[in-house]
C-alpha positions as CSV (number, residue, x, y, z in Angstrom):
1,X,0.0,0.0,0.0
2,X,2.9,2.4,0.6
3,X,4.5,1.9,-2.3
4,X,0.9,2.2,-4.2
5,X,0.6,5.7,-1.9
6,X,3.9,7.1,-3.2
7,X,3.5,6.6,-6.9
8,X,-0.1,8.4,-6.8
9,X,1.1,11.1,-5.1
10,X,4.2,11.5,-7.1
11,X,1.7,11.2,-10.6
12,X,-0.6,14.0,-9.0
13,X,2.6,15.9,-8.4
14,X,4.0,15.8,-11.9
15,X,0.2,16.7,-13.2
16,X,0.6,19.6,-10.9
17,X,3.7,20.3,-12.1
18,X,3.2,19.6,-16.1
19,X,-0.8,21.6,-15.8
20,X,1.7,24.4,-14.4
21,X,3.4,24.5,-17.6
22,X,0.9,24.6,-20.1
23,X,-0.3,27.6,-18.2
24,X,2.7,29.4,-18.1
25,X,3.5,28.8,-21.9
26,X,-0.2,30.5,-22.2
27,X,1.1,33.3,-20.1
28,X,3.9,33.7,-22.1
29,X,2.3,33.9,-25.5
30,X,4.2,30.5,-26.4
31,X,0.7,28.5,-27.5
32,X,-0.4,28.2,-31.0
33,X,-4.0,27.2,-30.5
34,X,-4.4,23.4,-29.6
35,X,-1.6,22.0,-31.1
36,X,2.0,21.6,-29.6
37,X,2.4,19.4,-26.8
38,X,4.3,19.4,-23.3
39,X,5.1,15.9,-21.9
40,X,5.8,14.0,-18.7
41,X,7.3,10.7,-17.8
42,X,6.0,9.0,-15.3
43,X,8.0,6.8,-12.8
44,X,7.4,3.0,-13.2
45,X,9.2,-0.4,-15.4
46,X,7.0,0.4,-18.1
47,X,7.0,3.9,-19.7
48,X,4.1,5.5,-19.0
49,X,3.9,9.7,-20.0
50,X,1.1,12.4,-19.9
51,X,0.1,14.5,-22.8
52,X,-2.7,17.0,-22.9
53,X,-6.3,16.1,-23.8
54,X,-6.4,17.1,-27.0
55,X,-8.6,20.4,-27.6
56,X,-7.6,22.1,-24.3
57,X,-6.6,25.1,-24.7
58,X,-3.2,25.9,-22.7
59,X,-4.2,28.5,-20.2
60,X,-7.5,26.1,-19.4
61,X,-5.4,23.1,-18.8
62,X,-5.7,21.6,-14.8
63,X,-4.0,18.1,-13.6
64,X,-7.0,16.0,-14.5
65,X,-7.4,17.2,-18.0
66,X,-3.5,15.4,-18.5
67,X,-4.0,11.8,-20.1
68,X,-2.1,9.1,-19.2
69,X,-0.3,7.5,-22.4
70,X,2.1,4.5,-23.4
71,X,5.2,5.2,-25.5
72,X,3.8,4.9,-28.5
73,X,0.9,7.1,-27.6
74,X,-1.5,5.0,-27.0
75,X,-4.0,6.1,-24.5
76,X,-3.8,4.0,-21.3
77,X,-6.1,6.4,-19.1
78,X,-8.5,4.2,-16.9
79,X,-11.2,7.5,-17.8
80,X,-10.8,6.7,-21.4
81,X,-12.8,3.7,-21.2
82,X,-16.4,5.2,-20.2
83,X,-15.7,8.3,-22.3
84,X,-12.8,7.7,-25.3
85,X,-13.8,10.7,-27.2
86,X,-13.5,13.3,-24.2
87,X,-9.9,12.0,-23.2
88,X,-8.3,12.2,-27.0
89,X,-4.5,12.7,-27.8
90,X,-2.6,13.9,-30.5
91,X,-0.4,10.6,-30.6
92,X,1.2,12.1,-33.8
93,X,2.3,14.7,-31.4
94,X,3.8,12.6,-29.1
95,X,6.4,11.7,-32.1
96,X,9.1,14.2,-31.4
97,X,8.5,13.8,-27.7
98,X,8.6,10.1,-27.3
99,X,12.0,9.9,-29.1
100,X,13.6,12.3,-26.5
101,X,12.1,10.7,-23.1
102,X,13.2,7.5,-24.7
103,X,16.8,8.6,-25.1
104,X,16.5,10.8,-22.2
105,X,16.3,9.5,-19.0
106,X,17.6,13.1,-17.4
107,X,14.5,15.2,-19.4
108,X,11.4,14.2,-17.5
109,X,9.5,17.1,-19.0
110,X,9.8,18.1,-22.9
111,X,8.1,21.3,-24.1
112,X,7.6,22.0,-28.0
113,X,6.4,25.3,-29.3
114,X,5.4,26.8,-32.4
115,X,6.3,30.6,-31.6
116,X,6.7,33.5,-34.4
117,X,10.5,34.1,-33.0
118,X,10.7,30.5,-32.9
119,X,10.0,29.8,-36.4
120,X,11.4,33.2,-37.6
121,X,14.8,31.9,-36.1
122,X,14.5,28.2,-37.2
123,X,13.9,29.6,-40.7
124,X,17.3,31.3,-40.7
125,X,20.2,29.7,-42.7
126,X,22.9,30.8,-39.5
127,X,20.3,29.3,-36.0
128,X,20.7,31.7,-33.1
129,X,23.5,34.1,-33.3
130,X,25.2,34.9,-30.0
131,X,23.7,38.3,-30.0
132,X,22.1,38.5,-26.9
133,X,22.8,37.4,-23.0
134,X,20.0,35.0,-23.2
135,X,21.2,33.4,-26.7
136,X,24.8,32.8,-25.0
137,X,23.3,30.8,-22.1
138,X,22.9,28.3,-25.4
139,X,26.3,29.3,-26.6
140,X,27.9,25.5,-27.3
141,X,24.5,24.3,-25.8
142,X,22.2,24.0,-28.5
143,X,21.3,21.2,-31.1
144,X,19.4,21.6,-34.8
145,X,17.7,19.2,-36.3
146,X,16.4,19.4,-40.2
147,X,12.7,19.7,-41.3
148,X,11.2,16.5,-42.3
149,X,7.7,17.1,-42.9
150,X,5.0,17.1,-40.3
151,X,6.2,14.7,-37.5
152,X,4.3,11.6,-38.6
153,X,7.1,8.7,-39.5
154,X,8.2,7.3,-36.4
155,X,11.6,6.9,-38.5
156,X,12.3,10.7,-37.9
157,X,12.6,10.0,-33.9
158,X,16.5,8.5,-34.6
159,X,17.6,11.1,-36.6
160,X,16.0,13.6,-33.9
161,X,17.2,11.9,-31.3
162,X,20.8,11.8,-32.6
163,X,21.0,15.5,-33.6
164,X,19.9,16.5,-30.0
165,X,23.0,14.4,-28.6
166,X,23.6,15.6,-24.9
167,X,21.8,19.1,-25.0
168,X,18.9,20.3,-23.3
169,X,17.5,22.8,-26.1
170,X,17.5,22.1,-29.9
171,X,16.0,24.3,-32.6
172,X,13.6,22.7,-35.6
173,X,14.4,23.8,-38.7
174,X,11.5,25.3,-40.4
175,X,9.8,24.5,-37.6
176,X,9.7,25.6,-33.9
177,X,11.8,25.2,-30.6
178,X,12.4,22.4,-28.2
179,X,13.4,22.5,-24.9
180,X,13.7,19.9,-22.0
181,X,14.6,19.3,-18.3
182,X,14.9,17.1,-15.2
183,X,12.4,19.2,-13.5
184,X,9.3,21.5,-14.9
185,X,11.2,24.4,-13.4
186,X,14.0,23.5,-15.3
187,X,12.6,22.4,-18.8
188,X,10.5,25.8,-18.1
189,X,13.7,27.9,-17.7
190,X,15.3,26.4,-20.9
191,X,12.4,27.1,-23.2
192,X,11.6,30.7,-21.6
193,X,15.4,31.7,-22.2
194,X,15.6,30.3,-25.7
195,X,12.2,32.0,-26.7
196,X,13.3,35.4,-25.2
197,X,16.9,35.0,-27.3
198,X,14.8,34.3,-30.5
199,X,12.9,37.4,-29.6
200,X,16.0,39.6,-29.5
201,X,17.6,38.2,-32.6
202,X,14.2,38.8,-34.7
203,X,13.9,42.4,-33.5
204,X,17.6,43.4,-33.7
205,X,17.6,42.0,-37.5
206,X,14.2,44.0,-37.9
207,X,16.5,47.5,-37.2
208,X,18.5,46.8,-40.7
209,X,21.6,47.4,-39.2
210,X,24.8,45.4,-38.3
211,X,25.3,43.3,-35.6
212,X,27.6,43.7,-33.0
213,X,28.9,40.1,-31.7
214,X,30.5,39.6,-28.6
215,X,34.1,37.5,-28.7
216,X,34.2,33.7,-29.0
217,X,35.9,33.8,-25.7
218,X,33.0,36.1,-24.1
219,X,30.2,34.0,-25.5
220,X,32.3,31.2,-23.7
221,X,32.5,32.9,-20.4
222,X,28.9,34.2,-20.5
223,X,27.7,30.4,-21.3
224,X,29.7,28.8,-18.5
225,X,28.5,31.6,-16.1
226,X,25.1,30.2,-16.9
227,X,25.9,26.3,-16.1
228,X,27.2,26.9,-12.4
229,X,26.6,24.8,-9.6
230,X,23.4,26.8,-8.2
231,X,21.9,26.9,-11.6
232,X,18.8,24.2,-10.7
233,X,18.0,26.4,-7.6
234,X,18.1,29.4,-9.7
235,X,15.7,27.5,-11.8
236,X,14.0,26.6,-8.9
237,X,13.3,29.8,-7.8
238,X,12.1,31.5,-11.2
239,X,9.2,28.6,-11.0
240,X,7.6,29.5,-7.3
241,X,7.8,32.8,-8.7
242,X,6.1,31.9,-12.3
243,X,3.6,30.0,-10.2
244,X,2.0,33.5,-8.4
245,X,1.7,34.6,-12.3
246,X,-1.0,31.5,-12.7
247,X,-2.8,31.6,-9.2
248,X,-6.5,31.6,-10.0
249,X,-8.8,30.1,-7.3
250,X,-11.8,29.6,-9.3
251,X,-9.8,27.7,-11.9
252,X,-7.2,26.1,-10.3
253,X,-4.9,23.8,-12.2
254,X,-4.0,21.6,-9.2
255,X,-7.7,20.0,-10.1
């Protein structure tokens, strides 16, 4: 019974936790309607993730809204049975994320968007250019990985996976961002720096005049300065305070 007790209340945690998410990319202006996806792996022998009930829109999304799914998408969700419509998933969606938690054991959460400054960058021939404090927390850090059509052939996720390698971040070409972490305050932190460095980079290019890059050995430094041993508790700290942005007690999304 304990050990029944702990994995409940650590899956009611991670919906708490993953529901949190999908706010704060609402908050943030990251959403593009219902589709892109934010995942969770779930602790157990056999791989078990939630995904978000397909329709929901992001800034509606609460814990029980999350649906329980097997690696290759399939819905597993006890509540699925009585009512399979209502608890729906995007399992095409789940593509891109399934490679990643496969390969991944250290990215428990994995956040896709679909951004204008995320697709604006992806769509440039030179990636994110170390223009900008947030892009150099990336400096060294980030992976690309080549457009392929709309994520449907399950071949795509070795190639994906491969091109990721041992980064936390990776930009789709022609396509949007991706961004992962141990923890939702982590996998949060990557994808709200990378959006805000895409930001910059399409706005500076917008003023028509030259850019002015930093050395190789500054965008070195400034990366490294980012990776230091308090960085999870930086991280840490950013999500309690993110979490007062979403506090709404007549549509809580610990439900």
């Amino acid at each position: 019974m304990l050990a029944a007790s702990s994995s409940t209340t650590i899956e009611q945690q991670t919906r708490e936790d993953l529901a949190a998410l999908y706010r704060l990319i609402a908050h943030f202006r990251m959403t593009d309607m219902i589709d892109t996806h934010i995942t969770a792996r779930l602790p157990g022998d056999t791989p078990t993730f939630l995904i978000n009930r397909y329709g929901v829109l992001f800034h509606e999304m609460r814990a029980s809204d999350l649906v329980k799914i097997d690696h290759t998408g399939k819905v597993i969700d006890d509540r699925a049975a009585e009512d399979p419509a209502r608890f729906r998933v995007n399992a095409a969606g789940f593509t891109i994320h399934s490679a990643v938690h496969a390969a991944r054991d250290d990215l428990h959460f994995v956040i896709h968007t679909h951004t204008a400054a995320g697709i604006g960058v992806a769509a440039q021939e030179q990636g994110l250019l170390p223009i900008s404090q947030h892009a150099l927390k990336f400096y060294g850090r980030l992976a690309y990985h080549d457009y392929e059509g709309i994520a449907l052939d399950l071949g795509e996720r070795e190639r994906l996976v491969r091109d990721l390698g041992t980064h936390k971040a990776m930009i789709l070409r022609n396509h949007g961002l991706l961004a992962g972490g141990a923890t939702a305050a982590e996998a949060f932190h990557e994808i709200y720096f990378l959006e805000r460095a895409c930001q910059a980079q399409i706005n500076a290019l917008a003023g028509g005049s030259a850019l002015r890059l930093p050395s190789r050995e500054v965008c070195e430094l400034t990366s490294s300065q980012f990776n230091r041993d308090d960085s999870a508790e930086i991280a840490q700290l950013a999500w309690r305070a993110a979490l007062r942005l979403i506090e709404d007690p007549q549509n809580d999304y610990r439900r």
